[in-house]
C-alpha positions in Angstrom: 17.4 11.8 44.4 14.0 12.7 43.6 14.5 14.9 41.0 16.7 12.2 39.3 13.8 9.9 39.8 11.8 12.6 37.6 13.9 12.5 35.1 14.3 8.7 34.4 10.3 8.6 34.5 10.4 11.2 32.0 12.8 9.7 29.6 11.0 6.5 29.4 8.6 7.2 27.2 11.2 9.5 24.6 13.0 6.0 24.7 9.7 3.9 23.7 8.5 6.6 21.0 12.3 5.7 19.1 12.1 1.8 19.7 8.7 1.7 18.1 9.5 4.3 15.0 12.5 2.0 14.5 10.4 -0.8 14.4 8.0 0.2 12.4 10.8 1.3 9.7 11.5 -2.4 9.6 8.4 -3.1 9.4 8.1 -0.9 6.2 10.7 -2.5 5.0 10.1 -5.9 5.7 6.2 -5.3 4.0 8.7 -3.7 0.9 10.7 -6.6 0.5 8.1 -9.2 0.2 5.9 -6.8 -2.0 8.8 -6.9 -4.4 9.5 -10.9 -3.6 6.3 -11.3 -4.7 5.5 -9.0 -7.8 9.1 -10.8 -9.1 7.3 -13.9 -8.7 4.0 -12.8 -10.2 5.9 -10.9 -13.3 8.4 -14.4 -13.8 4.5 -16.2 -14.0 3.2 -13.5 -16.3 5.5 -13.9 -18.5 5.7 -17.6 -18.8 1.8 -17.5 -19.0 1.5 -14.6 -21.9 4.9 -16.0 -23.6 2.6 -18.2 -26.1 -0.1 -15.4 -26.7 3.3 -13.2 -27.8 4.7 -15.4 -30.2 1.4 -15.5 -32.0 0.9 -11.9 -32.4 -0.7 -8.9 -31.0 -4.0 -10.3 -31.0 -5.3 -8.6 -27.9 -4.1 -11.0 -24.9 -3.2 -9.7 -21.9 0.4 -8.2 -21.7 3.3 -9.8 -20.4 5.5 -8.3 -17.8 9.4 -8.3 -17.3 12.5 -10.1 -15.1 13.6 -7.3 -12.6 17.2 -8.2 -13.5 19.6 -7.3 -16.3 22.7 -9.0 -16.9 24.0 -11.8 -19.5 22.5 -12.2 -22.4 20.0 -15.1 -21.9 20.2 -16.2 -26.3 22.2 -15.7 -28.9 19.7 -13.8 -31.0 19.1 -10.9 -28.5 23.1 -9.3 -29.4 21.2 -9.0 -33.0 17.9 -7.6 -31.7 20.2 -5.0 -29.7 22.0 -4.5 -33.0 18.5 -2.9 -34.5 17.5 -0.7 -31.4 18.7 2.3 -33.8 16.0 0.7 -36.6 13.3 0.3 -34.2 14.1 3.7 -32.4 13.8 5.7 -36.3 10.4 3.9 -36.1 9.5 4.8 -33.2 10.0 8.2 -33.8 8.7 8.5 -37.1 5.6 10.9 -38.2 3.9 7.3 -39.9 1.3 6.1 -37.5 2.1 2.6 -39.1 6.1 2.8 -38.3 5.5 4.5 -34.9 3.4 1.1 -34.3 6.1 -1.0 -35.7 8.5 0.5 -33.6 6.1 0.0 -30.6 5.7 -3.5 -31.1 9.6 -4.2 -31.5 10.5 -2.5 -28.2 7.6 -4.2 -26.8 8.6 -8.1 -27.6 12.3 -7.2 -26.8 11.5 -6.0 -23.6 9.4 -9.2 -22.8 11.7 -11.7 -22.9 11.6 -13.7 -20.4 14.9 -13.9 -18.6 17.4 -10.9 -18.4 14.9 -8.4 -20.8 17.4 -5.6 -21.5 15.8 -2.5 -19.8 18.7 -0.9 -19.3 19.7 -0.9 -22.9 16.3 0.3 -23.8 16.5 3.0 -21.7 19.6 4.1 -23.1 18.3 4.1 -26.3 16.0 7.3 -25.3 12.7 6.0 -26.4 10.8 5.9 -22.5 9.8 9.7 -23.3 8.7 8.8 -26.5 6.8 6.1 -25.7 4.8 7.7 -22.4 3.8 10.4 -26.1 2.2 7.9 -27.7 0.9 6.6 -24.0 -1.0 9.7 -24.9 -2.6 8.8 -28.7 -6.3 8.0 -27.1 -8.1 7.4 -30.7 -5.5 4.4 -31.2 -6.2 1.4 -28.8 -3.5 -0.7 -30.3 -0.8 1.8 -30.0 -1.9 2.7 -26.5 -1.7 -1.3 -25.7 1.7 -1.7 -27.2 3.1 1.6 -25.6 1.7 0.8 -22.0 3.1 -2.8 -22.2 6.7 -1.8 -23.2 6.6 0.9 -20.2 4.8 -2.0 -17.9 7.8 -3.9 -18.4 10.1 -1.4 -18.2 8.7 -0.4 -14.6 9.2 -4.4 -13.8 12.3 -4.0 -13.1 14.8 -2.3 -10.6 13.8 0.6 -8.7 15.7 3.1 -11.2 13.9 1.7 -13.5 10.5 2.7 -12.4 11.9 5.9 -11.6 13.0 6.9 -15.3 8.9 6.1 -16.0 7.8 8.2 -13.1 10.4 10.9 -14.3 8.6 10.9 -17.8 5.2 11.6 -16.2 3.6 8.1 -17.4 1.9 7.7 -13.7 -1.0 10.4 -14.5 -1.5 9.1 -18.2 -1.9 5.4 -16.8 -4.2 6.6 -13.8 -6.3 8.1 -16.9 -6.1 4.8 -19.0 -7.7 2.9 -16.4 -10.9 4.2 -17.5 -10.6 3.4 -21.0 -13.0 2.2 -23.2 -10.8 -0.9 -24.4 -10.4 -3.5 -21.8 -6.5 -4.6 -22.8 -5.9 -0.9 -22.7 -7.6 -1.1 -19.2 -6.6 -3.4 -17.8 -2.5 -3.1 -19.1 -2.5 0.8 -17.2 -3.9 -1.3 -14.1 -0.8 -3.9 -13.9 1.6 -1.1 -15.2 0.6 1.0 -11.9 0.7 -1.7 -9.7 4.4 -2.2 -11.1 5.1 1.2 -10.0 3.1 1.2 -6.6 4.4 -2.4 -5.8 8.0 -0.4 -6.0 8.4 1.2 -2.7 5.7 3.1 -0.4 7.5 6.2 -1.7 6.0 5.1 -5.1 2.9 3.8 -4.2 2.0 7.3 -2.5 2.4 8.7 -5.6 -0.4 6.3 -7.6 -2.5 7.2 -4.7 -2.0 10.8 -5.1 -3.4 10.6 -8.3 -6.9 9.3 -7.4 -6.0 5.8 -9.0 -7.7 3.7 -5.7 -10.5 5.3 -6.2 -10.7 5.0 -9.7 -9.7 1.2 -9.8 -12.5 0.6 -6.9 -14.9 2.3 -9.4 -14.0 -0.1 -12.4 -14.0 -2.8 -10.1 -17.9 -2.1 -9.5 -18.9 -0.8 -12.7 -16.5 -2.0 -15.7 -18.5 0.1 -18.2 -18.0 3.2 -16.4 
């Protein structure tokens, strides 16, 4: 009997170590949930905020970001701006800085419409790789501002999403951006991050694995830096 005693002592703690790794699972889950209720909030407000300073032109306001879902096709006119993705992805591509920029800006405004922007389709089009390149052209603010919003928006949305611009390697190029000389450029690689880190813990382990806390609390205290 005493032996048995023993045992049931002994067990009672093995039992309270699973009941609180379960819990704080849920927990994890629970904080994951409302991180992405929220950043879908936040991006639907974005949006609706930066939709005016869009329709005039790139004119250095701050950068819109996208509806986490894909599905109908929220206008008319969108079936014919799907129609030029093969256009806009020979511009893209192209060895003219001033068509590469072109094609920039076009994946850029399609992907920041504000219902039902069609990620997916731009994915499928191929150009995420290309545009986490020219993520990389460091002597050309505008192109770095139009690159890092179409890839901000495109990390808006689901989590495979955000994991075809993690696959691509744009994570260290944006931790790298944050110290940028041009503010819009700046501050764009900040809010494309947190689009990323706001994703899961899984993802937001990986911005921090990159130094990008510390680098953001260093901006945050000295802009100029």
């Amino acid at each position: 009997m005493r032996s048995l005693t023993v045992k049931k002592a002994e067990a009672r703690p093995y039992k309270k170590a699973i009941e609180y790794d379960d819990s704080r699972r849920r927990r994890e889950a629970t904080c994951v949930q409302i991180r992405k209720e929220k950043k879908d909030g936040s991006l639907q407000k974005r949006r609706r905020d930066d939709g005016r300073s869009a329709r005039a032109g790139a004119s250095g306001a701050l950068p819109a970001a996208s509806s986490s879902r894909v599905g109908t096709l929220p206008d008319p006119g969108l079936k014919c701006k799907l129609d030029s993705l093969p256009d806009d992805v020979v511009l893209l591509n192209s060895a003219d800085p001033e068509e590469q920029l072109q094609g920039a800006n076009h994946f850029r405004k399609l992907l920041s419409i504000e219902r039902n922007p069609p990620i997916t389709e731009v994915i499928a089009a191929g150009v995420v790789p290309r545009l986490v390149q020219l993520l990389q052209s460091f002597d050309n603010d505008v192109m770095l501002f139009e690159a890092a919003w179409a890839l901000t928006n495109v990390a808006s949305g689901t989590s495979e999403h955000a994991r075809v611009v993690i696959d691509y390697g744009a994570v260290p190029v944006f931790v790298k951006l944050m110290a940028h000389p041009s503010t819009d450029v700046k501050e764009q690689s900040m809010w494309a991050l947190g689009n990323i880190a706001g994703d899961s813990c899984r993802c937001r382990d990986l911005v921090l694995s990159y130094n990008a806390l510390s680098i953001l609390v260093q901006q945050a205290s000295d802009p100029e830096a």
